[in-house]
Every structure is written in structure tokens, then in C-alpha cells.
C-alpha positions as CSV (number, residue, x, y, z in Angstrom):
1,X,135.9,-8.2,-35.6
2,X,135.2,-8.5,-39.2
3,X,137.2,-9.3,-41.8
4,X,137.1,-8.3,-45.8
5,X,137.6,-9.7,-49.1
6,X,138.5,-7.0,-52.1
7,X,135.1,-7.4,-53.2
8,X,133.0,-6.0,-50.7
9,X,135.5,-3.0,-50.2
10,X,134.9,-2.1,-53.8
11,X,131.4,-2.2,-53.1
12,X,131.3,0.4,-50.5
13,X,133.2,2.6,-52.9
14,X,130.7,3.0,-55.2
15,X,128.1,5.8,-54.3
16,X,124.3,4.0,-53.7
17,X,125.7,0.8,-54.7
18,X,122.7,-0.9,-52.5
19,X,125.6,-4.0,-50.8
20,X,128.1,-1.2,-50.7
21,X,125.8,0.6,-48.3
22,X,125.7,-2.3,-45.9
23,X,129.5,-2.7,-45.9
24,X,130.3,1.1,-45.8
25,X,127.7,1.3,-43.1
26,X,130.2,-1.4,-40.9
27,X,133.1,1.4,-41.1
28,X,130.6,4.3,-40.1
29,X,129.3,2.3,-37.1
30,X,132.7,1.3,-35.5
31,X,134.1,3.4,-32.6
32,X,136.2,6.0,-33.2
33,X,139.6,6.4,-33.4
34,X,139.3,2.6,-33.5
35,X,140.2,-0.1,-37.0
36,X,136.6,-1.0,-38.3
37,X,138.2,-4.3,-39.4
38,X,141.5,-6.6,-40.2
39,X,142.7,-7.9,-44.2
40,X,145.3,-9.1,-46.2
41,X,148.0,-6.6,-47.7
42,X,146.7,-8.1,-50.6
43,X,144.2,-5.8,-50.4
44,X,145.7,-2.9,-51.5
45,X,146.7,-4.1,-54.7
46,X,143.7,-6.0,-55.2
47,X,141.4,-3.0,-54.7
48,X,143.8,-0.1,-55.9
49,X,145.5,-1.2,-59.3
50,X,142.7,-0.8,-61.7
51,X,141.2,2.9,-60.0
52,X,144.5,4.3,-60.3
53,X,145.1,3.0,-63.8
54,X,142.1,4.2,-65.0
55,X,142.7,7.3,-62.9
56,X,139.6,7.5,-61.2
57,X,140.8,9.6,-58.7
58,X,137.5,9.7,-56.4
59,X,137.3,6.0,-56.0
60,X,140.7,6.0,-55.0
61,X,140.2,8.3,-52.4
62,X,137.4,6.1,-51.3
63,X,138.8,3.3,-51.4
64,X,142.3,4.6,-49.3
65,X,139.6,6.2,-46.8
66,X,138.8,2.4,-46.1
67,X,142.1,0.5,-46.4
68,X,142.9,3.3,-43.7
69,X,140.6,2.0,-41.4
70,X,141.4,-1.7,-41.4
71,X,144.5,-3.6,-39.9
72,X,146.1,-5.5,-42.9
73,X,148.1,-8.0,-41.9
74,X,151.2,-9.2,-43.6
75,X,151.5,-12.9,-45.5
76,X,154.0,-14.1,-43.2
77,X,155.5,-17.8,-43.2
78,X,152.1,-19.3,-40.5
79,X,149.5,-17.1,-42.5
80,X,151.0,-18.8,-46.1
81,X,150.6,-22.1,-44.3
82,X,147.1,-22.1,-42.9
83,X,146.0,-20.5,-46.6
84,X,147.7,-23.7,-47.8
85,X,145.5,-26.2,-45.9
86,X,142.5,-23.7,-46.5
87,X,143.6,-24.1,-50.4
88,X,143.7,-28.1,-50.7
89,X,140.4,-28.4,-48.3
90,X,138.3,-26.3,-49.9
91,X,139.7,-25.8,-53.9
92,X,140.4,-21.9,-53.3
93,X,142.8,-20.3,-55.6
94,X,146.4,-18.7,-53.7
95,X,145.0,-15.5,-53.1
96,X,141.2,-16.4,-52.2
97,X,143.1,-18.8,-49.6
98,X,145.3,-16.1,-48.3
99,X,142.3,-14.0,-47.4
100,X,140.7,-16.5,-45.5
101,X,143.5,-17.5,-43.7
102,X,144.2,-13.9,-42.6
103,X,140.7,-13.9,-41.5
104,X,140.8,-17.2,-39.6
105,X,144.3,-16.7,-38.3
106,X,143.3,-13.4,-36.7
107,X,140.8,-14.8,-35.1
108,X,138.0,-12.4,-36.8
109,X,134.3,-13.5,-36.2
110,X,132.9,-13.0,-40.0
111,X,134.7,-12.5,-43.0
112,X,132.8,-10.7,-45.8
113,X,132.7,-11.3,-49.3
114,X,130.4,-11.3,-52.1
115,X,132.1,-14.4,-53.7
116,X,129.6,-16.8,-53.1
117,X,131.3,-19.5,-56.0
118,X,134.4,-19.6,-54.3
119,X,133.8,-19.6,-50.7
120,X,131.7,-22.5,-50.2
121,X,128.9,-22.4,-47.6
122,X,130.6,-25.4,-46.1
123,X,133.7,-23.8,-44.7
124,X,133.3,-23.8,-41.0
125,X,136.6,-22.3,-39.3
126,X,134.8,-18.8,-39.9
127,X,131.2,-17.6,-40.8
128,X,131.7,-16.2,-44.4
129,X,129.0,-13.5,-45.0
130,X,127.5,-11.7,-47.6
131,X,127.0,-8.0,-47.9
132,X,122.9,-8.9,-48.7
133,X,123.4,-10.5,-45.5
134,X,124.5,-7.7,-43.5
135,X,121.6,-4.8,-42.2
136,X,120.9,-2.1,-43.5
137,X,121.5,1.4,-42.4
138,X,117.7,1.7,-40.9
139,X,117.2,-1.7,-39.3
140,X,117.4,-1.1,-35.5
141,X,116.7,1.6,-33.6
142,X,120.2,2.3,-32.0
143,X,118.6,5.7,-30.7
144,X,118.6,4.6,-26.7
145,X,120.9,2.3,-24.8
146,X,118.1,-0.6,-24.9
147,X,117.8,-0.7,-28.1
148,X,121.7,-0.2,-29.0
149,X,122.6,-2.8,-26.9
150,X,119.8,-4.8,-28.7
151,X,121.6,-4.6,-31.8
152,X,125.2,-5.3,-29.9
153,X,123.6,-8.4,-29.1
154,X,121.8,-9.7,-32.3
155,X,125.2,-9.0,-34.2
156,X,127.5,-10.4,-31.2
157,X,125.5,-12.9,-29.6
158,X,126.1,-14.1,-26.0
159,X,129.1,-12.8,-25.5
160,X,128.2,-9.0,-25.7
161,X,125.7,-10.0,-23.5
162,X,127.9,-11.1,-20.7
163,X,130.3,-7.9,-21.1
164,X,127.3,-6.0,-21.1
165,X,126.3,-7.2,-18.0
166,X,129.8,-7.6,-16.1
167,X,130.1,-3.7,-16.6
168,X,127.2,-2.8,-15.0
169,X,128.0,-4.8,-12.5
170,X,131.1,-3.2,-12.1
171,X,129.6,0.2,-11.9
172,X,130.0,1.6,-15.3
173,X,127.4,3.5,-16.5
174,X,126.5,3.3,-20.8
175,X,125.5,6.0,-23.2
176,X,124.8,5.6,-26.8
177,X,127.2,7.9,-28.7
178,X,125.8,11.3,-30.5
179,X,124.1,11.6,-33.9
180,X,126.4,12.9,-36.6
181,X,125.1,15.3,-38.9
182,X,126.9,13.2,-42.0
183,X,125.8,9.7,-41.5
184,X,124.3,7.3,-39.3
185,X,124.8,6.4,-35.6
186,X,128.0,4.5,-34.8
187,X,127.6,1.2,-33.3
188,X,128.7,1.2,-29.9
189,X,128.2,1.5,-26.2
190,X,130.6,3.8,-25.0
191,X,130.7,3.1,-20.6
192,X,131.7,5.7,-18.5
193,X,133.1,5.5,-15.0
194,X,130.8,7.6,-12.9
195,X,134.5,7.7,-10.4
196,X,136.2,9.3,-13.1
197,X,134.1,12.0,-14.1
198,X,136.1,14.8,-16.0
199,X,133.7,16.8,-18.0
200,X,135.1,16.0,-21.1
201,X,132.7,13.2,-21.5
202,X,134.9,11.0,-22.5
203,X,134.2,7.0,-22.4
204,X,136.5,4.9,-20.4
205,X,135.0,1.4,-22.6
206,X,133.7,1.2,-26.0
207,X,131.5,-2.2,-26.5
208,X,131.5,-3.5,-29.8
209,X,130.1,-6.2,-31.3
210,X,133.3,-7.6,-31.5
211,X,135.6,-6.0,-29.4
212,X,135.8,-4.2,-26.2
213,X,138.3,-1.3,-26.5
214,X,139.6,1.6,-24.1
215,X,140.7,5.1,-25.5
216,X,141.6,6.9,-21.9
217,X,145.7,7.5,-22.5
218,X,146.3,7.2,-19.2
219,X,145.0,3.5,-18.7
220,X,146.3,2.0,-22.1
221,X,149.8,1.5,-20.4
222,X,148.5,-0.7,-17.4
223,X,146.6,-2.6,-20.0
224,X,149.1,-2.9,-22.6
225,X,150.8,-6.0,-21.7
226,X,147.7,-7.8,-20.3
227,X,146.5,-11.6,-22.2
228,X,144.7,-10.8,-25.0
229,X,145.5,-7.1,-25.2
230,X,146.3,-5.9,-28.8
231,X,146.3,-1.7,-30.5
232,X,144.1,-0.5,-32.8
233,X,144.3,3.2,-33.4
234,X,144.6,4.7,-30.0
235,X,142.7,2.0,-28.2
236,X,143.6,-0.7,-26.7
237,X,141.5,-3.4,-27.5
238,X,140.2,-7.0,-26.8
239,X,138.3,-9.6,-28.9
240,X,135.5,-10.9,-27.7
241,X,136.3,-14.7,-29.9
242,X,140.0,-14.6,-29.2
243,X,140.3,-17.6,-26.4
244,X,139.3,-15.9,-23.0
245,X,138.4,-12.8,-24.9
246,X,135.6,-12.2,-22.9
247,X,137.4,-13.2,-20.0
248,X,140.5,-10.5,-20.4
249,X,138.2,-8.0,-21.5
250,X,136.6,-8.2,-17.7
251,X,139.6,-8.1,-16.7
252,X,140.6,-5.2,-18.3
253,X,137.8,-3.3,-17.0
254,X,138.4,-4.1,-13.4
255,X,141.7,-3.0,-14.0
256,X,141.2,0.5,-14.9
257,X,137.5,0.8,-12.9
258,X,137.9,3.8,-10.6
């Protein structure tokens, strides 16, 4: 799961900005129905304030599309005390610390910013990217399963990797999701269990590089109260670099495996 600092968020509002591409591209590739990401609340004034003094109305509309899609979290009493240490260890000002902490406290594997001045290269609780950083829209070929999964991998690592393989183990059978007209191909495996077939093609696990998630109504309530489960959207979902996040989200698939 990645986290986001105001600055790449106004980035991806502004048409052909070339970073804003590679942020707004991490929004179009996430599952749907599911958050593309976590922040602060301190995002929305951060990012909102000046568009909608200057009444740009467009990059407001942009920029709401996006704050939609993440799950910002509030600045509550631990949150103010990890951006505390985070502000004495590494010279951040309150709210660059409040970010972070946000970041690190939920457990989020990258958090990206183009502020390169004030988050250090040597902060280490979290891997602090850049939008250069990130691919761009035409780097992999996420056409076929081999070579989505390819790309799960090279932005999850090992982890992804052992989901992968634990549902196929278990049966489940992967398919890339379709091509929209209006944008590039969302990154995701979406697994179907063969056992369960409906006709209404609809995945019963969506693989993430961060997160494995399940969208079928009728198995959220059995996974609801499992270790490590948390809601995003309609899904219920697990991440992968929360302690034994791979390990619930195996779980979790045995659980509702047909």
C-alpha cells in the first residue's frame, strides 16, 4: 500500500505533467472498487485551499477524484506521537512529520513524495519514493498473466511471489483484468475460483502489489473479523507488510476457497 504526500497528489492533477503521470497512473492501476492508497486529513487542506481560492474548478474536481480514492486517516493522540519522534530524529517540520507518521503507522510499504530536501534518504522506517522513481505508464507488458504477475512482483517483491504461488496451489485460477477504452490496464491479478463459477465473471481475489483483497459480498462477513482483516471500499482487504500479512491473507483465501 502506498502512501502520499500533498505534493505528488497535485502532480497527478495537472494534465501531462510528466511525474503526475506516474502518480495518477498508481490510482488507475489499483483494483476496483478498492482505496488506491492511505494519507493524512491533512491532505485535504493541504491540496484543496489554494484551487478553490483561485477557483480553479477543474483541478478541484481532479484533485477530489483522488482524495476520494485514498483512506485518510485522522491525527489522533499515537499518530501525533510517532510524528513527534519522526520530527526530533530527522528535523521534519509538524506537518511533514505528520505525513510520515501516518504513513509509517499504517504500516504502508512506500510513501511518495517529491520533497527530496525534507525527507532525507536516510529515513529507514519506510521507503520514501519519488514520482521519477515510479514507472511509467508503458513500462511492462501487463497484457498476459506472466507478464502481469511479473510486474506484481518487481513492485512487491517476495511476498507477491508467495501469494501468488499459495493460490495456485489452492486451486484458484488468475486472469489479467480487461483493457479500458479510457486509460491503461489496472494493476492486478484478479483469481477466480473455478468452484464458484457464476457467469458473472466476477473475481473472488484481487492481488495487489500491496494488498490482497476480496470483493464477493457474500464472503466479506466470514472474513471480516479475521487477524489482519481491514475495509477498503467494498473489499475486504489484507496487507501484505502488516505482521503476518502474508500469512492472514492465505488464510483468508482458504477460508472462502470453494
Amino acid at each position: 500500500m502506498d502512501a502520499f504526500d500533498s505534493d505528488a497528489l497535485i502532480y497527478a492533477a495537472v494534465p501531462g505533467h510528466p511525474l503526475g503521470q506516474r502518480v495518477a497512473a498508481l490510482f488507475r492501476f489499483a483494483a476496483p472498487a478498492t482505496m488506491a492508497g492511505i494519507g493524512s486529513v491533512l491532505l485535504l487542506p493541504e491540496v484543496l485551499s489554494k484551487p478553490l481560492r483561485d477557483g480553479a474548478a477543474d483541478e478541484v474536481r481532479i484533485l477530489a477524484g483522488l482524495l476520494a480514492r485514498l483512506d485518510l486517516r485522522p491525527v489522533d493522540r499515537a499518530t501525533a506521537e510517532l510524528a513527534t519522534a519522526l520530527s526530533s530524529r530527522y528535523r521534519l517540520k509538524a506537518a511533514d512529520a505528520t505525513h510520515l507518521a501516518t504513513a509509517v503507522g499504517m504500516g504502508a510499504d512506500r510513501f511518495i513524495t517529491n520533497n527530496q530536501r525534507d525527507f532525507p534518504a536516510t529515513i529507514t522506517e519506510i521507503q520514501v519514493t519519488c514520482p521519477a522513481d515510479l514507472p511509467g505508464t508503458t513500462d511492462a507488458d501487463t497484457s498476459t498473466v506472466e507478464g502481469m504477475l511479473a510486474e506484481l512482483i518487481r513492485r512487491g517483491g517476495a511476498r507477491v511471489r508467495e501469494i501468488a504461488a499459495a493460490l495456485q496451489e489452492m486451486g484458484y485460477v488468475p486472469a489479467v483484468p480487461e483493457l479500458r477504452s479510457d486509460g491503461p490496464r489496472q494493476l492486478y491479478l484478479g483469481w477466480s475460483d473455478p468452484a464458484r463459477a457464476d457467469g458473472r465473471g466476477m473475481f473472488t481475489v484481487y492481488l495487489e502489489p500491496g494488498t490482497v483483497s476480496f470483493g464477493r459480498k457474500a464472503d466479506q462477513p466470514m472474513l471480516i473479523d479475521m487477524p489482519g482483516a481491514d475495509t477498503f471500499a467494498k473489499h475486504v482487504a489484507f496487507r501484505l507488510s502488516a505482521p503476518d500479512g502474508v500469512t492472514h491473507a492465505k488464510a483468508a483465501a482458504r477460508k472462502v476457497k470453494r
